[in-house]
C-alpha positions, 0 to 999 in steps of 0.5 A: 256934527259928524267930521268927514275928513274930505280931501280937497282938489289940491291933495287929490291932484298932488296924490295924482301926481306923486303916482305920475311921477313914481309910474314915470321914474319906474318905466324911465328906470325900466328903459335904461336897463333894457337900452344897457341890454340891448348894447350890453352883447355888442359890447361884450363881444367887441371886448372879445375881439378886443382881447383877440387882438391885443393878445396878437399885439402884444406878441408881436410887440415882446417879439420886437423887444427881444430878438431872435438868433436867426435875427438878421443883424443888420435890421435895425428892430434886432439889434445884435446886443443893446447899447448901454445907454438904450437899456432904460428904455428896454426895461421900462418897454419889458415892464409895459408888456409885463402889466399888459400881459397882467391887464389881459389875464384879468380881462380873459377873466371877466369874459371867462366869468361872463361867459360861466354865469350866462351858462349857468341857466342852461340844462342839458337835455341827454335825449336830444342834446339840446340847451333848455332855460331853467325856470321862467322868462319874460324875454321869448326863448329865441332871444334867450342866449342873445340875453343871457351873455347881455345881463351877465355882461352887464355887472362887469362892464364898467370892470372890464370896459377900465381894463380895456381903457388901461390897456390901450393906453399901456399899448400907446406908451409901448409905442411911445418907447420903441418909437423912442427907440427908433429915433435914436 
C-alpha cells in the first residue's frame, strides 16, 4: 500500500484562506500608505503656513510685552513702567515667547529637514537646467514633486503635527496671561 498524503477540503479551504487574508491585509496596508500620502502634502504645506503665522503672532505678542520708547504712554497695552505686582505675570508671559520661540525653531527644522530629503532625488541637468528623478518610480513623473514632499513628510509628521499642538496651547496660555493682564 502506498501512503499518498492527501489533503482534505477542510485544509484546502483553510490553505485558501490564510492567502485571502494575507492578500487582504497586505492591499489594506497598501491603502493606508497611500491615503497618508495623498494627505501627507496638504499637510505639510499647512504646517508651512502655520509656522508663517505663528512667526507673525509671536512678534506681535513680544511687541505687546516689551513696549517701545515712542509708545504712547497713555495706551494701556504700553504702560510706561510695570507695577510691582504685574511682574509675575510678565515673567511667565516672556518665558512663554521664550519656549515658542523654541517650539518654532524646531518646527522650521522639520520643514527644513523635509524639504532636503524630498530634494535629494533630484539631478540638475546643466544643459537644460532642468530637475530630473534619479532612479525608478512606480508614480508618473508629472506627480513626482507632489510626491516627493508627501513621502519625506510622512516619517516627521507625527513630530511635527505635536510641535504644532504645543504650540498652539503655549499661544492660548500667552493669551490667558495678557488677558490677565488686561483685567487688572
Amino acid at each position: 500500500m502506498s501512503s499518498k498524503p492527501t489533503d482534505t477540503p477542510l485544509s484546502i479551504t483553510s490553505s485558501i484562506a490564510g492567502i485571502a487574508t494575507l492578500l487582504f491585509a497586505l492591499l489594506a496596508t497598501l491603502y493606508v500608505r497611500l491615503s497618508s500620502i495623498r494627505t501627507a502634502d496638504r499637510e505639510y504645506f499647512q504646517v508651512k503656513t502655520s509656522l508663517s503665522w505663528y512667526k507673525t503672532e509671536s512678534v506681535f505678542m513680544s511687541s505687546l510685552l516689551s513696549p517701545s520708547p515712542s509708545a504712547n504712554s497713555e495706551n494701556p497695552l504700553f504702560p510706561p513702567q510695570q507695577p510691582a505686582g504685574r511682574s509675575l505675570e510678565y515673567s511667565m508671559s516672556a518665558f512663554i515667547l521664550e519656549q515658542m520661540s523654541t517650539l518654532e525653531s524646531r518646527l522650521l527644522d522639520l520643514l527644513t529637514e523635509t524639504e532636503i530629503r524630498a530634494g535629494d532625488g533630484l539631478d540638475v541637468t546643466a544643459k537644460e537646467g532642468s530637475l530630473e528623478r534619479r532612479g525608478w518610480t512606480l508614480i508618473p513623473r508629472g506627480w513626482s514633486a507632489r510626491s516627493r514632499v508627501a513621502v519625506a513628510w510622512v516619517p516627521v509628521r507625527g513630530k511635527a503635527l505635536e510641535l504644532v499642538r504645543q504650540r498652539e496651547a503655549l499661544g492660548a496660555r500667552v493669551l490667558f496671561a495678557q488677558m490677565g493682564m488686561l483685567g487688572a
